[in-house]
C-alpha positions in Angstrom: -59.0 2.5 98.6 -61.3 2.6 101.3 -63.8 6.1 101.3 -65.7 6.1 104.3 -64.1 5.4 108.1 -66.7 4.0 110.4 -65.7 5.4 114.3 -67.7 4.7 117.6 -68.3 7.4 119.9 -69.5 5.3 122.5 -72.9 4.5 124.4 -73.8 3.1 120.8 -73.4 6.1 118.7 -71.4 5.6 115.4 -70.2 8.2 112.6 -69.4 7.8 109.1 -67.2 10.4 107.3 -65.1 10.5 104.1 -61.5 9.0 105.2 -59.7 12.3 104.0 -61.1 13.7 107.2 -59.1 11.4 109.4 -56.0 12.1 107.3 -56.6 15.7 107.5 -56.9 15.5 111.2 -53.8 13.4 111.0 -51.7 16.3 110.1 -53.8 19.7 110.5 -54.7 19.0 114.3 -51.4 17.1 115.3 -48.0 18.6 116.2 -46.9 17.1 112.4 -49.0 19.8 111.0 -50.7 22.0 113.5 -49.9 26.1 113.6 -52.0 28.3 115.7 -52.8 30.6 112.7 -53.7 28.2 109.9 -57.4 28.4 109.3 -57.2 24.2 108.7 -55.1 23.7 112.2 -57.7 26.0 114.6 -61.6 27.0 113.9 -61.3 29.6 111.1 -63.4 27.7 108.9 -67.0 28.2 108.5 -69.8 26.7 107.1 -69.8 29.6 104.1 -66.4 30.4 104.2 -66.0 29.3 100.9 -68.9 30.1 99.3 -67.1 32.6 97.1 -65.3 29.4 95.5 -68.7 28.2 94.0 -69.2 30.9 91.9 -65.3 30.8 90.5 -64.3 28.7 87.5 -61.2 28.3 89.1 -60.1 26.2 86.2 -62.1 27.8 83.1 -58.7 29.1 81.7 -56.5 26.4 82.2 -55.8 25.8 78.4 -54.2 29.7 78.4 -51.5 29.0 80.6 -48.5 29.4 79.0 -45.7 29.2 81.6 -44.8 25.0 82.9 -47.1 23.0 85.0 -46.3 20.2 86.9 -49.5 18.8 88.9 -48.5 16.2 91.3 -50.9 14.1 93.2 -51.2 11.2 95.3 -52.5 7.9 93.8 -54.7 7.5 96.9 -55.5 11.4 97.3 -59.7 11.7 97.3 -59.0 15.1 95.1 -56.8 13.4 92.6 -59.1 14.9 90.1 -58.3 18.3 90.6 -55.0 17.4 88.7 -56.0 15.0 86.8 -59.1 17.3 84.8 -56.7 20.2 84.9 -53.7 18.6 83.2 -56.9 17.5 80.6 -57.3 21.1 79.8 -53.7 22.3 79.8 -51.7 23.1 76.4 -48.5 22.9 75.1 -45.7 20.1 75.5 -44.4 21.6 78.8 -47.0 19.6 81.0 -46.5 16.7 82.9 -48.9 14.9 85.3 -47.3 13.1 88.3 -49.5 10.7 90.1 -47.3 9.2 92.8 -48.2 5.6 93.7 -49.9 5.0 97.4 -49.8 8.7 98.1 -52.8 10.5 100.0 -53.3 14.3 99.6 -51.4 15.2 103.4 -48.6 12.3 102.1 -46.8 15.0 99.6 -47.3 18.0 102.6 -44.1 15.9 104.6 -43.8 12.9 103.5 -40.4 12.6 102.4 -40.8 9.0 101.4 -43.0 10.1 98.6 -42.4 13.3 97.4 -40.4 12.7 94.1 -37.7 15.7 94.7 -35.7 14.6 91.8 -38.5 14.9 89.6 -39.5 18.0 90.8 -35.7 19.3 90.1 -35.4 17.8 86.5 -38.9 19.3 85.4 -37.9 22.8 87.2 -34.6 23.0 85.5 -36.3 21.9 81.9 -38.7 24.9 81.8 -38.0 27.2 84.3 -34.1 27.7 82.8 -35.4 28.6 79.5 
């Protein structure tokens, strides 16, 4: 899997950025996945927006959730992690990690092709109908 995306600008000039930015362009900042009021789509963003985020252990109590988790991430996602380290950390026996082969993050947004509805369904039904 390729991480960095080399693109000319012209008259010379070159960039080199992480290749989830083109694939977040791909569907934030196209008609696929563009909407006039999503921060990701326009210029909400800021350089501290999220500085609140650093402070959080978003994931320090993980291992106290009680209710079903299903994390479900592309093979090919750059924050594959995320689900990956917090499945680590969950508890019980009604956990399961999907890791979808070839997927990038924005594939499981739309991506019919690769989001695994009948596993979603199955897993759903399991724990959520007890």
């Amino acid at each position: 899997m390729a991480l960095l995306s080399v693109i000319e600008y012209g008259m010379g000039s070159w960039r080199v950025h992480p290749v989830f930015i083109e694939q977040y362009h791909d569907y934030y900042k196209t008609p696929r996945g563009y909407h006039p009021r999503s921060l990701n789509s326009t210029d909400g963003w800021t350089a501290i927006g999220c500085q609140s985020f650093l402070n959080q252990p978003l994931m320090a109590y993980a291992n106290e959730i009680e209710g079903a988790v299903l994390p479900i991430h592309g093979s090919e996602a750059h924050s594959r992690y995320f689900s990956e380290d917090t499945y680590q950390r969950l508890t019980g026996e009604n956990k399961k990690l999907m890791i979808i082969p070839g997927a990038v993050h924005v594939d499981l947004y739309d991506n019919y092709d690769y989001i695994p509805f009948d596993t979603i369904e199955a897993f759903y039904t399991q724990y959520l109908g007890q």
